[in-house]
N, C-alpha and C positions, 0 to 999 in steps of 0.2 A: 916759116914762123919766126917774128921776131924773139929775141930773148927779153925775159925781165925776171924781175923778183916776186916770190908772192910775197903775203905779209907775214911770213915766217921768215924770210930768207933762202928759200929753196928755186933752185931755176925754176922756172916755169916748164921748159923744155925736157927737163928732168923728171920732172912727176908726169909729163905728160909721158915718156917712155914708159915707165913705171905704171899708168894708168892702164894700159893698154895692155900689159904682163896682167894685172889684176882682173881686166874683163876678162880675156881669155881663162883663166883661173875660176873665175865665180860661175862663167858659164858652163865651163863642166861642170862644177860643182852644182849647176841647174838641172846639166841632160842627166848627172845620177838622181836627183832628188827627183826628178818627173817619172823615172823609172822606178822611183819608188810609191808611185802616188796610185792610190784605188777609191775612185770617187764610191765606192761599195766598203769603205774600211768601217768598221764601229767596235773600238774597243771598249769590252764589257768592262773593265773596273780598272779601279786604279794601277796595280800591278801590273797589266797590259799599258795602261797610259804609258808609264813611267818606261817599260821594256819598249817600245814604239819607238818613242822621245830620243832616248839615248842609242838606238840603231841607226836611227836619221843620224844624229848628232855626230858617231864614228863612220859613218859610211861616207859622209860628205869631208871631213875632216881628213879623212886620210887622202883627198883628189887635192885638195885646194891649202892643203899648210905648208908645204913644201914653194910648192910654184908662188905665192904669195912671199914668202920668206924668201927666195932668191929676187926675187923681182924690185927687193930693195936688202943688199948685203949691210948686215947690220944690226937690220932688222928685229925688234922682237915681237914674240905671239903672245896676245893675253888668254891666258888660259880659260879662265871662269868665265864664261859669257854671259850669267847672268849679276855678276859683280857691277858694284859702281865705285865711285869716287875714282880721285886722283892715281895717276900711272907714276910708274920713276920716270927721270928723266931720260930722253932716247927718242927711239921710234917701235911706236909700238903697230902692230896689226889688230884690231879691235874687231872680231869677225862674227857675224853670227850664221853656222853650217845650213839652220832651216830657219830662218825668223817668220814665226805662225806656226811653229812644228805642232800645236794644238789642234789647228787649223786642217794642216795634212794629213794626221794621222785617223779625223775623223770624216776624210775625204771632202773636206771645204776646201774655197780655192784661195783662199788671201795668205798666202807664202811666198815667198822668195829667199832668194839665199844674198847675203849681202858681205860687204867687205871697207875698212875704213883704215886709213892710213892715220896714224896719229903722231905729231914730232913735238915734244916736251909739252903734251897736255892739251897741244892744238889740232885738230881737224883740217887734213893738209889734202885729202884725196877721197872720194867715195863712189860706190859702185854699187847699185842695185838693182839684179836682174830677176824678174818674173816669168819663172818658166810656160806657166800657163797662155799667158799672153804673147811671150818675147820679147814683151816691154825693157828694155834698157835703160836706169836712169844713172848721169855719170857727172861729178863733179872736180873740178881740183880749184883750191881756194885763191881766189884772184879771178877766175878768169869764166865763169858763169856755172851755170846745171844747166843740165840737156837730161832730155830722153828721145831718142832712137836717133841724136846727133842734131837733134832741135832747140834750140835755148828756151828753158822755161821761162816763164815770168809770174808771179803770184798776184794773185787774186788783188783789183784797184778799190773794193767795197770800201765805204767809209761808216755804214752803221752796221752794227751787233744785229739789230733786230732782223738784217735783211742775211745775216749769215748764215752758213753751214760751218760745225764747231763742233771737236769732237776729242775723248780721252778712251783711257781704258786701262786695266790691270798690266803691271809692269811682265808680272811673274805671279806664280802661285802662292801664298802664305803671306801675303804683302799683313803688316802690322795694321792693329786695329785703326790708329788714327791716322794710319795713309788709306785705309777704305772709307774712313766716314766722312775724310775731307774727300775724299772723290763721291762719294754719293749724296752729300751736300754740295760741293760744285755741278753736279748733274742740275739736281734741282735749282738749281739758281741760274744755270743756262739756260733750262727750259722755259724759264722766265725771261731774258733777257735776249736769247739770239730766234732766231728763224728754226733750225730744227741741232739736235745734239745726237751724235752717232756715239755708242760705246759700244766698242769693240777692237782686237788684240792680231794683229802687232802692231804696236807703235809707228816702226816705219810704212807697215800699208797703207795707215793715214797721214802721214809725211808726205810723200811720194806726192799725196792730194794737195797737203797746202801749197810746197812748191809750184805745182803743175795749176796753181789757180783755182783749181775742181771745189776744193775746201779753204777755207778762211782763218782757222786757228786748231791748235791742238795742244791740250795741255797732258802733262801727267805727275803725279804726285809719287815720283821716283827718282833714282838717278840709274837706271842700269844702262851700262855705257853701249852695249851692242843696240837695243835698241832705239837709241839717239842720234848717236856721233852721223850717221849715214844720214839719217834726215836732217839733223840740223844743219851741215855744210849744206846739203843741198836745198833747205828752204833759206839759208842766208846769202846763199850764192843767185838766188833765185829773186834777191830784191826784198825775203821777208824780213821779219823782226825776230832775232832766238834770245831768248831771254829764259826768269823763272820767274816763275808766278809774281811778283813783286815788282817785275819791272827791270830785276838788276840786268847786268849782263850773266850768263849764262856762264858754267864753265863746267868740266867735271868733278870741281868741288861743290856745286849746287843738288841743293835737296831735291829740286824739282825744277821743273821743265816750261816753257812753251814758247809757242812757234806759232809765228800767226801774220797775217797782211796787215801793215802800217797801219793802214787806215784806221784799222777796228783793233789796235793794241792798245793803246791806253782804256777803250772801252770793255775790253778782255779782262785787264791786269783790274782794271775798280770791281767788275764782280767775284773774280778769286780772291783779292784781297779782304771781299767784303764776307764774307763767309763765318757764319757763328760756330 
């Protein structure tokens, strides 16, 4: 493999070692969350939710923070996974131990465990593996996404109306007017594209726009585990990662989306258009 730079400054060659430390990593942290999975699970109330949630959340934590954290000496862990905005500067590991832990804990299968390398606020590395499937999808920036060692490439549509387009709840307790512009944006998709999926995690519909399956996904948040992983990899993949507005995207942005070229500008006029 030749050497080069990506558009951070880091070899290429470098984070590809480094990529490889972090699959290894997130896979375990798969084979335990599989182990923890019972398509029979139904937690009666919230109290149970919450006790579920945060057993996932240490049980997986404790396989995958260590070997993540050597696999770039330096390194730091962002704590809060469902925190957004701006990191200090560094390299941070932006991980999330079950993203869909909702999902698993009521025995649905849209989970995986993910992993995202961050160097002063940029998306350098990402990694997300689905235990149920074994699907693999892996990024470092410069040099494409793959899943299961196959380069993605995003969806070539050029209208809205013939699209699949899709958001959903960042986290639990989202502020009143980050749900009524999502439930206003619903409706305005349902007018505009082909069909509109809501539903939670963020990167399980990521994983689609990259991989072509889906055509846009927006969300009216910034929580960083949920993004960083899908957006290198729908950027790396040929998409457009922007926020709602068109700007460039960054983790000081309010909100989100990811979408195929074609049908972006036709994306950003109806979020923008929103009363």
């Amino acid at each position: 493999m030749s050497v080069s730079l990506t558009a951070h400054g880091l070899p290429a060659t470098d984070l590809e070692t480094v990529l490889q430390s972090a699959v290894a990593a997130v896979k375990r942290g798969s084979r335990h969350l599989l182990k923890r999975f019972d398509t029979e699970a139904r937690p009666g109330d919230l109290e149970e939710i919450v006790r579920d949630i945060h057993a996932n959340d240490e049980a997986i934590l404790a396989v995958v923070k260590e070997p993540l954290l050597a696999a770039r000496p330096g390194s730091q862990w962002a704590e809060d996974e469902l925190a957004g905005g701006v990191l200090p500067e560094g390299e941070w590991w932006v991980v999330d131990t079950a993203e869909g832990n909702i999902n698993h804990i009521h025995g649905m299968g849209e989970w995986s465990v993910t992993a995202a390398l961050v160097r002063d606020n940029i998306p350098v590395l990402a990694v997300v593996h689905v235990p149920l499937t074994g699907d693999l999808y892996t990024a470092v920036r410069g040099q494409g996404a793959f899943l299961n060692g196959e380069r993605l490439r995003i969806s070539p549509k050029t209208d809205l109306k013939a699209a699949l387009v899709g958001t959903g709840q960042a986290k639990p307790g989202e502020t009143a007017g980050a749900l009524r512009r999502m439930g206003a944006s619903v409706t305005a998709m349902l007018f505009a594209s082909l069909v509109v999926r809501v539903s939670v995690p963020a990167t399980m519909q990521l994983i689609h726009v990259a991989a072509g399956r889906m055509d846009a996904f927006w969300q009216f948040s910034d929580v960083r585990s949920g993004l960083l992983p899908g957006a290198l990899l729908v950027a790396e993949a040929g998409g457009q990662v922007t926020d709602t507005r068109g700007e460039p995207w960054t983790l000081a942005s309010e909100d989100f989306l990811a979408s195929a070229p074609g049908i972006h500008t036709q994306t950003v006029d109806v979020l923008t258009g929103l009363s």
